[in-house]
C-alpha positions in Angstrom: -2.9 -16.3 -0.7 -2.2 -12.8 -1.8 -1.2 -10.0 0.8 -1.0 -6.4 1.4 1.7 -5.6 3.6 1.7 -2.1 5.3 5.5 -1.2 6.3 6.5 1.6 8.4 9.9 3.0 7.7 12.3 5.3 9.9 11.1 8.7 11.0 14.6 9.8 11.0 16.9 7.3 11.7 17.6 4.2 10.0 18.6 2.0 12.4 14.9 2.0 13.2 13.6 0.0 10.3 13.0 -3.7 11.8 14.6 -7.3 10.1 11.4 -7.9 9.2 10.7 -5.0 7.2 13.4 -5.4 5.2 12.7 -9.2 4.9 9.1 -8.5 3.6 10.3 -5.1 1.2 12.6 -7.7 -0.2 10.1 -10.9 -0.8 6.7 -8.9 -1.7 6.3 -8.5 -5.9 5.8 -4.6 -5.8 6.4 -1.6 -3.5 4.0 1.1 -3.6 5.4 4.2 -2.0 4.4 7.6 -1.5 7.7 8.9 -3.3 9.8 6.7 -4.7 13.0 9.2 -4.9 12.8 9.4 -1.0 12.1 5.6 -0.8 14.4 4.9 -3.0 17.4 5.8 -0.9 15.8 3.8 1.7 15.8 0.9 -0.4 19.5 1.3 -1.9 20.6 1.6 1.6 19.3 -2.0 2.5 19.9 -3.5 -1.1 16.2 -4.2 -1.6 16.0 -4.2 -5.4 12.3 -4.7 -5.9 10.3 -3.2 -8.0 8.6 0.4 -6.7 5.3 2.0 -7.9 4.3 5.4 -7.0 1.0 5.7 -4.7 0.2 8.7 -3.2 -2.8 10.8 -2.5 -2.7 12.9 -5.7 -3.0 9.0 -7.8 -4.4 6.7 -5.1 -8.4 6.9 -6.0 -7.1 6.0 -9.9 -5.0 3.3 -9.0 -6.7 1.6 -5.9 -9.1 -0.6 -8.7 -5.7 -1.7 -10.5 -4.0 -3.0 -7.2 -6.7 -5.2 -6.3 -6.5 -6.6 -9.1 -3.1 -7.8 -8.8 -3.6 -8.6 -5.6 -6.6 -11.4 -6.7 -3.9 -12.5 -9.5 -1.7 -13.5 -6.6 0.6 -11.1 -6.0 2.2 -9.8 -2.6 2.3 -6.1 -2.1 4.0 -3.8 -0.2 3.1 -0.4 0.8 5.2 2.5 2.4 5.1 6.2 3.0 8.1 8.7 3.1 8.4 8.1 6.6 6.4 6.4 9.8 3.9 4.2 9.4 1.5 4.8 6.2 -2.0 6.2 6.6 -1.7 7.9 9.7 -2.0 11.4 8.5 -0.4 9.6 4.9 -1.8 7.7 1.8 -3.3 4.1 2.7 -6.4 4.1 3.8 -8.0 3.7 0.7 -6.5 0.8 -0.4 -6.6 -1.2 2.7 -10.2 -0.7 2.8 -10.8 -2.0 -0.6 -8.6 -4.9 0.5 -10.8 -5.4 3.2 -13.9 -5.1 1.1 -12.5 -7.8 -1.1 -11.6 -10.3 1.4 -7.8 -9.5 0.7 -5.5 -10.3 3.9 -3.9 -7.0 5.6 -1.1 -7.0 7.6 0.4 -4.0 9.2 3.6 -4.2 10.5 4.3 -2.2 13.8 7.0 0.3 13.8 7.8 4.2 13.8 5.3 6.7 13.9 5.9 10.1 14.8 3.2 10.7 17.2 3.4 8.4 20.1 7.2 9.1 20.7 6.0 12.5 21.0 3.3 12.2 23.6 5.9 9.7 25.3 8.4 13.1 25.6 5.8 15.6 26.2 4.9 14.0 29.7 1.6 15.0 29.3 -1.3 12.2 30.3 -1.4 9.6 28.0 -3.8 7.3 29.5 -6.1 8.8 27.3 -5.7 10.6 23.9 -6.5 12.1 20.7 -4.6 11.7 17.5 -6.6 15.1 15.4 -3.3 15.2 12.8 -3.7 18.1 10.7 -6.0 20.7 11.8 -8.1 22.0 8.4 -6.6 24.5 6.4 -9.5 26.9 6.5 -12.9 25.9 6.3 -14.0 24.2 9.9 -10.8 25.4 11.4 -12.2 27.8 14.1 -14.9 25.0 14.7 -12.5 22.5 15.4 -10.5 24.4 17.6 -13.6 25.5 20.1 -14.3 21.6 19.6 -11.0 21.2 20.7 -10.8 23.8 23.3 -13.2 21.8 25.4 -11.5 18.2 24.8 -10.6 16.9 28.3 -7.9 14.3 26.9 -4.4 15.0 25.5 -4.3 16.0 22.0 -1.3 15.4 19.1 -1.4 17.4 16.0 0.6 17.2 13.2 2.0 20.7 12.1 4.1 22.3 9.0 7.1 24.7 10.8 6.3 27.4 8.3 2.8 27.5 10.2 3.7 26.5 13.9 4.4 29.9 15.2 0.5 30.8 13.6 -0.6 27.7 15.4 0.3 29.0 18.7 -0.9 31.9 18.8 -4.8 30.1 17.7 -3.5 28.2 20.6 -3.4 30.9 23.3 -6.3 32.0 21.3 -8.9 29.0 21.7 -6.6 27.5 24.7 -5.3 30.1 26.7 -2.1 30.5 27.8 -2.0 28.8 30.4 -2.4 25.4 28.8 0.4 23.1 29.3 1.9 22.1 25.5 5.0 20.2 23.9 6.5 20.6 20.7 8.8 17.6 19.2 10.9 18.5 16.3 13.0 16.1 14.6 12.2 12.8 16.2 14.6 10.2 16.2 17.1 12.2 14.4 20.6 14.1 15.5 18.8 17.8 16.4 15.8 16.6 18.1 14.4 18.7 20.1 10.8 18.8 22.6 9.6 22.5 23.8 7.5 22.4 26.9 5.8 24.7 28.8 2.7 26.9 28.6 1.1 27.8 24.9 2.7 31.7 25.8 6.0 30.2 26.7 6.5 27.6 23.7 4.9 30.6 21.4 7.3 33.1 22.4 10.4 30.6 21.8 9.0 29.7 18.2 9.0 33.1 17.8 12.7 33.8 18.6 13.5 30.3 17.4 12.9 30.1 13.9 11.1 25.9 13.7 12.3 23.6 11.3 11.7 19.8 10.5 8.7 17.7 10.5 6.9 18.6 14.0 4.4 17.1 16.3 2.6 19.1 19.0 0.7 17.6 22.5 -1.5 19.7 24.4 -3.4 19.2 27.5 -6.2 18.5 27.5 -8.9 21.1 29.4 -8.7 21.0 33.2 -11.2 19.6 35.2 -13.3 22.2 37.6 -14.8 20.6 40.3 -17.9 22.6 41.1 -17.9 23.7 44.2 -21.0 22.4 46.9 -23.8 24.5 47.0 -25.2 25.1 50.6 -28.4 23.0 51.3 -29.3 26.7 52.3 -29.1 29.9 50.4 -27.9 33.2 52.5 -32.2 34.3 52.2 -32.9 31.2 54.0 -30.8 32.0 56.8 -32.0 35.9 57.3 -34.4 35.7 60.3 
């Protein structure tokens, strides 16, 4: 029976890809990947020589009709994004779900993704989360964020360098700047690098500190008040 395989590749470093997702990259018909210069050297570097397509989110709705098709001829498919594991915050989703919707097996492998080595480093609560990726561009931006600003569990967001320093300062905006953040730059690779402190203290390094690479951010999640007792008698009561 056909498959559709999703692979997660390094983040950074390539000793993280696993045996068995260079076994499967090397057995499976096609490769669909989100850029198949970047994967390319990937693939040279482990001698897989199979065939690559490119899928990614400018093509997938036209081609997502076309891979299910070769799928139901029989054919094993891989799929793989420039880095981590493929639609978290990358191209994927669609196809797997028409896989699903035509009774096509999925099989994800497990491997890198940027965000949960993040939270890991940020020593923030991770008992319970919230994965929100990219905040929107513009429209439903401020929503989210006074959404956000009253989320009680950790949050990781994914966010370009060229906008992180703007990012902060909605931070101590919507946040405060008291809230306890970390920013991880670079995971897995030779400069990495995790900021912590308040959203004032990671916002005023960022802002001597020019950011660079791909970078996730964890932020606390808002503080529970405990409301304090209220007397079983008011101050009137007690006047004589």
């Amino acid at each position: 029976m056909s498959k559709l395989y999703i692979v997660p590749t390094p983040i950074g470093n390539l000793e993280d890809m696993t045996f068995r997702a260079i076994r499967i990259l090397k057995e499976v018909d096609l490769i669909l990947a989100e850029d198949t210069r970047t994967s390319g050297k990937l693939l040279k570097h482990f001698e897989i020589g199979t065939h690559m397509h490119s899928h990614h989110m400018h093509n997938e709705h036209k081609t997502v009709e076309n891979l299910i098709a070769r799928l139901q001829a029989g054919e094993n498919i891989a799929l793989i994004s420039d880095a981590g594991t493929p639609a978290i915050s990358d191209p994927g989703f669609l196809l797997t779900r028409a896989c699903v919707e035509n009774g096509i097996t999925v099989e994800c492998l497990p491997g890198a993704t940027a965000f949960v080595p993040a939270l890991v480093n940020s020593g923030l609560p991770n008992d319970k989360f919230v994965f929100e990726g990219f905040l929107p561009e513009k429209k439903g931006r401020q929503t989210r964020y006074l959404e956000l600003a009253e989320e009680s569990r950790t949050m990781i967001l994914y966010v370009s360098p060229h906008k992180l320093v703007k990012t902060l300062v909605e931070f101590v905006t919507y946040f405060g700047e008291d809230r306890q953040i970390c920013v991880s730059r670079e995971l897995s690779k030779l400069h990495e690098e995790n900021v912590r402190g308040t959203t004032r203290e990671v916002l005023t390094h960022f802002e001597k500190t020019a950011p660079r690479g791909e970078i996730v951010v964890v932020v606390a999640g808002k503080p529970f008040v405990k409301e304090a007792k209220k007397s079983k008698f008011s101050k009137e009561d007690n006047k004589e």
